[in-house]
ZAMARGU-4260 file (C-alpha; in steps of 0.2 Angstrom, whole numbers, plus 5000, padded with zeros to 4 digits):
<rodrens>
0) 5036/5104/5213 | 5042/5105/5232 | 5026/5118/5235 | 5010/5110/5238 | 4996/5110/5223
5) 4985/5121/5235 | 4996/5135/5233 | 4995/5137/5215 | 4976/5131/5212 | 4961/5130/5222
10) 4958/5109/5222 | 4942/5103/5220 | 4928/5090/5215 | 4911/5088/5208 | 4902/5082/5219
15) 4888/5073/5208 | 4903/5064/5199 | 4913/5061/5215 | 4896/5052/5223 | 4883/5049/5212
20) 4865/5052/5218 | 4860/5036/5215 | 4871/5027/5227 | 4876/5045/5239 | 4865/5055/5250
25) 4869/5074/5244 | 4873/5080/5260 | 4882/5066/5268 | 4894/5068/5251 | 4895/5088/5254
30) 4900/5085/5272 | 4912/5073/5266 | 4922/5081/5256 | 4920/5098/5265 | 4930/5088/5278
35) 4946/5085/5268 | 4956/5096/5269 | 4963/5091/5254 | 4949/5103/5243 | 4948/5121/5245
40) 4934/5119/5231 | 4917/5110/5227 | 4907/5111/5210 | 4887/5107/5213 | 4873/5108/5205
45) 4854/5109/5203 | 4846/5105/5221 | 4827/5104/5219 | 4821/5101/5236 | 4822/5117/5246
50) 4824/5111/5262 | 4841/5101/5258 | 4845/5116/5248 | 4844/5126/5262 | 4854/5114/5273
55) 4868/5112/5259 | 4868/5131/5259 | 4872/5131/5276 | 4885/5116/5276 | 4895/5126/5261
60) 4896/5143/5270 | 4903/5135/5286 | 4917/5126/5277 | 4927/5140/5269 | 4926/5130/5252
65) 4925/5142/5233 | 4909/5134/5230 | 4907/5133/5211 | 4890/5128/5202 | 4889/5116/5186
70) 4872/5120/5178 | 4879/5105/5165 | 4865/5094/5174 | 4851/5104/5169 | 4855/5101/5151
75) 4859/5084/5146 | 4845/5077/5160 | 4829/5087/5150 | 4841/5085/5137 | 4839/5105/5132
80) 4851/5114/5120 | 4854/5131/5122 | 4859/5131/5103 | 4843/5122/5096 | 4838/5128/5081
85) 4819/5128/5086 | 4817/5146/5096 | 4806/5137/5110 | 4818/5124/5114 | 4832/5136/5116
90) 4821/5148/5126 | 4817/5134/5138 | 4839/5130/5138 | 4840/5149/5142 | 4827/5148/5155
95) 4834/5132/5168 | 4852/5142/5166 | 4843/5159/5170 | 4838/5151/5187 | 4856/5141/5188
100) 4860/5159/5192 | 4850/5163/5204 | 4853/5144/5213 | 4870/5146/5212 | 4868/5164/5219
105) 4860/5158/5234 | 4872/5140/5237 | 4887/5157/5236 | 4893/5150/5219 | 4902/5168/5210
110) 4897/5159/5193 | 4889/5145/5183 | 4896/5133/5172 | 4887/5127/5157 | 4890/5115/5141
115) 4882/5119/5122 | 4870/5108/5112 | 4873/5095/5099 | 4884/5098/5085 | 4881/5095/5065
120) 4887/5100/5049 | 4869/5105/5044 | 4866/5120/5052 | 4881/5125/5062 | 4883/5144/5058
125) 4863/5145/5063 | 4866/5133/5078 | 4883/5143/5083 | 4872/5160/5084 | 4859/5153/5094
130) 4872/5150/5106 | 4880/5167/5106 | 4862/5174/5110 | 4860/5162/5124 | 4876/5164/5132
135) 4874/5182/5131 | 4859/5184/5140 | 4864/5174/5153 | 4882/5182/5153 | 4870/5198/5155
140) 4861/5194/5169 | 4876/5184/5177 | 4885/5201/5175 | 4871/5211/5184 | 4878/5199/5202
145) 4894/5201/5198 | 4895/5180/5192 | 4903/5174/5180 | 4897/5161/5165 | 4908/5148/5160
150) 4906/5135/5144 | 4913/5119/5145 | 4923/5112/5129 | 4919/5095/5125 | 4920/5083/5110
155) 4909/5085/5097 | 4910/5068/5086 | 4912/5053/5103 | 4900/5054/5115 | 4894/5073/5118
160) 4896/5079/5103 | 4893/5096/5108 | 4894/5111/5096 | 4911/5119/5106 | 4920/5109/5100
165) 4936/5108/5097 | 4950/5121/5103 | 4950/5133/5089 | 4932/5134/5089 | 4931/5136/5107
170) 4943/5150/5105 | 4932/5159/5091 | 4918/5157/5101 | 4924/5164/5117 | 4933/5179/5106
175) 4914/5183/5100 | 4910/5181/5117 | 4922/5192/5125 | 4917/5208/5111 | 4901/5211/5122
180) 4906/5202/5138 | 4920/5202/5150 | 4911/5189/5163 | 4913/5175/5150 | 4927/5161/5152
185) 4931/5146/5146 | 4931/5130/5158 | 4944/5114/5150 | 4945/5098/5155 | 4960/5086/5154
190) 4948/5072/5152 | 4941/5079/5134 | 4957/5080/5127 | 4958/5063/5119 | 4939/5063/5115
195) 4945/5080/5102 | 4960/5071/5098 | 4973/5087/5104 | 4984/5087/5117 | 4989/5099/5132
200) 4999/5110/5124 | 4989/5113/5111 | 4972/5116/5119 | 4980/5126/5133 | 4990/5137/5120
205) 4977/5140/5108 | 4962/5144/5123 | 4975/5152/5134 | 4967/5171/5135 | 4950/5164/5138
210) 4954/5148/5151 | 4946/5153/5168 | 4944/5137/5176 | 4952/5118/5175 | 4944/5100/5175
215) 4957/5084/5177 | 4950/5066/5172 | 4953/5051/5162 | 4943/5045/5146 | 4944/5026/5137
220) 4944/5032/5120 | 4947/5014/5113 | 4932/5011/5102 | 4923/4994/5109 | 4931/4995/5126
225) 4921/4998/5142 | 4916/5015/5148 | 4920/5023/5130 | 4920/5040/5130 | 4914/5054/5141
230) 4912/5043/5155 | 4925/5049/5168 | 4932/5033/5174 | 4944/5033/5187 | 4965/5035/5185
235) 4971/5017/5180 | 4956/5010/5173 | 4959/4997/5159 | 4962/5004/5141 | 4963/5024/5145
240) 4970/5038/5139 | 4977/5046/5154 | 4987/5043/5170 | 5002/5051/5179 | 5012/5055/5163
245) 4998/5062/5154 | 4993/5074/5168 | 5010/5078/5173 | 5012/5084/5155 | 4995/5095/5160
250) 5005/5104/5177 | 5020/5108/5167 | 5011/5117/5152 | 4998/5125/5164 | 5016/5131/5173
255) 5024/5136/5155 | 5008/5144/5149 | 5007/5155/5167 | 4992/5147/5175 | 5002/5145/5191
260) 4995/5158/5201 | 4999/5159/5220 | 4987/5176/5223 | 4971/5171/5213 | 4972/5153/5211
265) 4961/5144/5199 | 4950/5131/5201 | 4956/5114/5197 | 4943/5102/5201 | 4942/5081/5201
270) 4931/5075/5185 | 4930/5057/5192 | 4917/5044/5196 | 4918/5025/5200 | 4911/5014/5187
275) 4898/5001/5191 | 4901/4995/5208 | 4916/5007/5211 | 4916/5015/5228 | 4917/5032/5227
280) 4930/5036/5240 | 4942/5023/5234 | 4940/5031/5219 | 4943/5051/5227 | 4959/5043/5236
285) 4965/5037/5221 | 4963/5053/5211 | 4973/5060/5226 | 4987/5049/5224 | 4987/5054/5203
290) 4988/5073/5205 | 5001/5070/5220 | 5014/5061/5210 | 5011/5068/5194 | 5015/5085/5203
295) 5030/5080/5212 | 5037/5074/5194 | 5035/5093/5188 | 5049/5104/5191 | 5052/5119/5200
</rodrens>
């Protein structure tokens, strides 16, 4: 493509994958990355201390970044599933995502993105409408700010094993979703596609009226090999599924399928972090260089 990415999506990064709070100060990483110009987006997340809160709020509104909130954090840490089975532990799913809301309200996020709860054959029509009533109630008050609410797909037999799941379930599941709600989307990521075993084409055709925001990233789906996976590792790490070709493959059917959109971009944001003693912004640069070539390669 002779146009820049930036004019048909709006690029970003997670930040807690980007610099992981174990080895990055939070808002030395916000100011960081608010100072490439490269993104015009940032994904965050839960922020418990109020005073760096309120600091981070303040960082984000100066730097004209779409500032997008992953509530996907305040799951898999407590390790709560907004589809269990057990009314009290979904209630308490339903709860941290209620005030995900409001956080990402307040940090000028216009939506929250969320993941389901653990997948089995036992169970699953029971598990799959405890996660219609969740999301709908969030959806619900979500709607009531104008946000949106949007589920991640992931894999549900490698690492995750969430109950959404793969393609054709997401899309069932965002079809039921869309019958009460018009604020619910569904988020993809490039990175899951080898961990559900379908390609590009398929999982952007078959989710394509319910798609609302992108994730790019690589998986080791090798069994045996290091960072097996939902692990995120960087472009070129050693036994993975993706690269240039495999992401240039992603543009071109995001362009086929009509996701190219110059007047409302979508978000398109870097799922990437340095394994073991990576440095982060090696790892951001190479990123970069990944989406720049594979996006030259597609054509006009």
């Amino acid at each position: 493509m002779k146009d820049p990415i930036q004019k048909y999506f709006q690029v970003g990064t997670i930040q807690w994958m980007s610099h992981p709070p174990v080895s990055y100060d939070l808002l030395d990483s916000i100011k960081m990355i608010a100072t490439d110009e490269y993104f015009t987006a940032l994904e965050v997340s839960q922020i418990k201390d109020d005073e760096t809160r309120a600091k981070a709020k303040k960082m984000l509104g100066e730097s004209h970044l779409k500032v997008c909130y992953g509530a996907q954090p305040r799951l898999l840490g407590p390790k709560l599933n907004p589809n269990d089975l057990d009314e009290e532990g979904r209630k308490k799913a339903e709860a941290t995502l209620l005030e995900a809301v409001d956080e990402a309200e307040y940090l000028g996020a216009k939506g929250i993105a969320f993941l389901s709860g653990k997948w089995g054959e036992k169970n699953q029509e029971q598990a799959y409408e405890q996660l219609l009533k969740t999301t709908r109630t969030i959806c619900s008050y979500a709607a009531t700010k104008g946000m949106m609410v949007e589920l991640e797909v992931f894999d549900y037999d490698m690492d995750k094993a969430s109950l959404i799941g793969p393609a054709p379930y997401a899309a069932k599941f965002a079809a039921d979703m869309r019958m009460t709600h018009n604020n619910f989307g569904l988020l993809v990521d490039l990175s899951h596609f080898p961990t559900t075993y379908e390609t590009s084409k398929f999982v952007i055709q078959t989710l394509r009226p319910y798609i609302t925001h992108l994730h790019i990233g690589n998986a080791v789906v090798k069994e045996g090999c290091e960072a097996y996976g939902d692990q995120h590792p960087r472009f070129g790490y050693p036994n993975s599924a993706n690269d240039v070709e495999q992401l240039r493959d992603f543009f071109t059917v995001l362009k086929e399928e009509g996701f190219f959109n110059k007047d409302n971009p979508y978000v398109m944001s870097l799922e990437v972090k340095p394994w073991g003693d990576e440095d982060g912004d090696i790892v951001l640069a190479n990123t970069k260089r990944v989406i720049n070539r594979a996006w030259a390669l597609v054509e006009d």
